[in-house]
N, C-alpha and C positions, 0 to 999 in steps of 0.2 A: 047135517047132510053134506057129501064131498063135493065139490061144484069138478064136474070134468070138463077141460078147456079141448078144444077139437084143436090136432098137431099145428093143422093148418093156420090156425090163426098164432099159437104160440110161437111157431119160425116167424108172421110175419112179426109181433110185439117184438122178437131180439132183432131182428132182423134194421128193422124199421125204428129206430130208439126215438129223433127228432123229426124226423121227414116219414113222408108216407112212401118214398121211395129206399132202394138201400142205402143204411148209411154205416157208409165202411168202417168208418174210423174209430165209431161209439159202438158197433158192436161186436159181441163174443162168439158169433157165430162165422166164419171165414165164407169165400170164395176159393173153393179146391180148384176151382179152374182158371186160374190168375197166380201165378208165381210172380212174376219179375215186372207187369206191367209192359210186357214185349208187346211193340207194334209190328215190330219186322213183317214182312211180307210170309205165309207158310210156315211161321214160328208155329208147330205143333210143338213143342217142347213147353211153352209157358202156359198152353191149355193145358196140359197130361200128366207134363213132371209130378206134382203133389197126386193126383189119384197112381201114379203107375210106383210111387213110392210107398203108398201105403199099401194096395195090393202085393205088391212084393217082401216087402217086410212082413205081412199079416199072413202072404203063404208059405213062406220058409219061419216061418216063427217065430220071428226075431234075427237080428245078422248085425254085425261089425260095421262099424263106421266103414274102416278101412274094404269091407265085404260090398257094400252098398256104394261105395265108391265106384271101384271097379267092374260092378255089372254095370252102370248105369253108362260108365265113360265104354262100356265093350258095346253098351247099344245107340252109341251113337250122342248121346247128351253133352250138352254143353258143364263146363263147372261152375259158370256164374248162374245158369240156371236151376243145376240139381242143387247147390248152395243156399239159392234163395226160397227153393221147395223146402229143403231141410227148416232150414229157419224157421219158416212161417208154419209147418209141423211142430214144432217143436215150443214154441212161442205160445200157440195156442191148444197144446197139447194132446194131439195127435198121435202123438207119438213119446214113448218115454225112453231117460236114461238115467243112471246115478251121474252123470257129471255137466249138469248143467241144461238151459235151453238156449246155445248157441253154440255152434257147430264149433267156434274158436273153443271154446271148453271140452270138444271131443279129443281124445284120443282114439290112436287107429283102433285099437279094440275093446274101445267103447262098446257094447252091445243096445242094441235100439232094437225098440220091441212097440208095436202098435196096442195104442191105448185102448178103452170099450169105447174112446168118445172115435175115434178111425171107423169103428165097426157100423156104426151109426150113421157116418158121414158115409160109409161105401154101399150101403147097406139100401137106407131109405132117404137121406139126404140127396143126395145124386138123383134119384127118381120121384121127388117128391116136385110137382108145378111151382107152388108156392114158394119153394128155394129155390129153385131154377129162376121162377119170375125177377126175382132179386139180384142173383149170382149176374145174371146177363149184363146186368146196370155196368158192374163191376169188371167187364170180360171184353179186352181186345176183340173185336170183331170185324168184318166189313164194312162198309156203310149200308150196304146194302141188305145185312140182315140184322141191323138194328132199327128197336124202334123208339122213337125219342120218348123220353120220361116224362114229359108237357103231355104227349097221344094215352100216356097209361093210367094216370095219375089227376087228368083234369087240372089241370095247373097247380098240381099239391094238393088237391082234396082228394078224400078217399074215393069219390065217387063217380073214380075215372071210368072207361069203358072195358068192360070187364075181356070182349074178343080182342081187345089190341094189348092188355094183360097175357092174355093164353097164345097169341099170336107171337108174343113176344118169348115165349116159353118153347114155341113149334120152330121157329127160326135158333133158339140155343141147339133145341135138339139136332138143327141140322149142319151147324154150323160142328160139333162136336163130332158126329158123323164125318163132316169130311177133315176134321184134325186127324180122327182115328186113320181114315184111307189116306193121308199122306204117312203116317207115322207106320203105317203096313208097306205102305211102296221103298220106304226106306230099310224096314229090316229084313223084308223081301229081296227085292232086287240091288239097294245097294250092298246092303250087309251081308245079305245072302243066309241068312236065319231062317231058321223052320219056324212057320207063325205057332204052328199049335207050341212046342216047346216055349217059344216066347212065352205067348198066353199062359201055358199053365203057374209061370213065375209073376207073372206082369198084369194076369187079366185076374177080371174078376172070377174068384171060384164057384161055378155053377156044376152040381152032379159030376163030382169030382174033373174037370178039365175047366180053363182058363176061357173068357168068352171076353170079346170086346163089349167096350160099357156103353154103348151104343146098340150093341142086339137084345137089351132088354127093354128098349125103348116103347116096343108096343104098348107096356103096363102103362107108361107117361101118359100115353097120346090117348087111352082110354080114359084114364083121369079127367082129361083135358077134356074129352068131348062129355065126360062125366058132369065137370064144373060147369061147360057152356048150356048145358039142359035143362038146370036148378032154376 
């Protein structure tokens, strides 16, 4: 008989290798929403950069080093930051190329093509509680929408309190949310970019047009009240 493991607990096993909380360094699964470990103040660039990389690359179908470059610097991105997106893409295979996984091994027309493990990450990862509860651990935030790992966890036993787990999850989603509305007031008004055209290169693809990854949030938050009912 095949034993089947529910998703949910399998993201937390990779997730979770020594600690009952995330532990970044032992495991195989990333933080899409952590590039560079930017604290700066309004840094939406090191929440977004890796998801607005793989969506981009996975709706034009693959693109040139040198292609991905220069949309990313037309919309505003830093290079130490699209740099350290590419890396950690690449590093943990997100993303593929014939010349290496670091960007120093790219040439400009290098072609980079999103992996099936991208499709997975943009897909169900991004919406799924249980990676988010984690991803948060790992994620430049406020102090004010974080909640300490001691509140989630019970001091390291699994048998922390389950609303300050999903609370912890309700505050990523919103914090995420408002990276997205700073990164629209930028290609809005400073840039002067049409968002839907953005989106359809940038966003996630929903019924053929581009959608910020924040307007599928509802499915999360039902999840969420789904878990807190059990």
């Amino acid at each position: 008989m095949k034993a089947i493991v529910p998703l949910d607990l399998l993201y937390e096993c990779l997730m979770t290798i020594h600690y009952p909380f995330y532990d970044v360094k032992s495991s195989f699964i990333i933080n899409v929403f952590n590039a560079c470990d930017s604290k700066k103040t309004n840094d939406y660039e090191n929440t977004l950069v890796i998801p607005r990389i793989l969506s981009y690359i996975t709706n034009m179908d693959g693109v040139t080093y040198k292609g991905l470059k220069e949309k990313f610097n037309s919309c505003g991105y830093s290079r130490r930051c699209l740099k350290a997106g590419i890396d950690k893409c690449l590093f943990y295979g997100l993303v593929e190329t014939s010349e290496g996984n670091e960007t120093e091994h790219l040439k400009q027309d290098t072609r980079i093509v999103a992996s099936t493990a991208a499709a997975i990450y943009m897909n169900e990862l991004i919406y799924n509680p249980s990676y988010l509860q984690y991803a948060c651990e790992d994620t430049p935030m406020p102090e004010i929408l974080c909640v300490p790992v001691e509140e989630k966890y019970n001091m390291g036993e699994f048998r922390g309190a389950k609303e300050n787990r999903m609370s912890s999850v309700r505050k990523m989603l919103l914090f995420i949310e408002q990276e997205e509305l700073k990164e629209k007031r930028r290609i809005v008004h400073t840039l002067k970019m049409n968002a839907e055209e953005y989106l359809f290169e940038m966003g996630i693809r929903t019924d053929g047009k581009g959608v910020w990854i924040s307007s599928k949030f509802d499915g999360v938050v039902r999840k969420i009240d789904r878990i807190m009912s059990e």
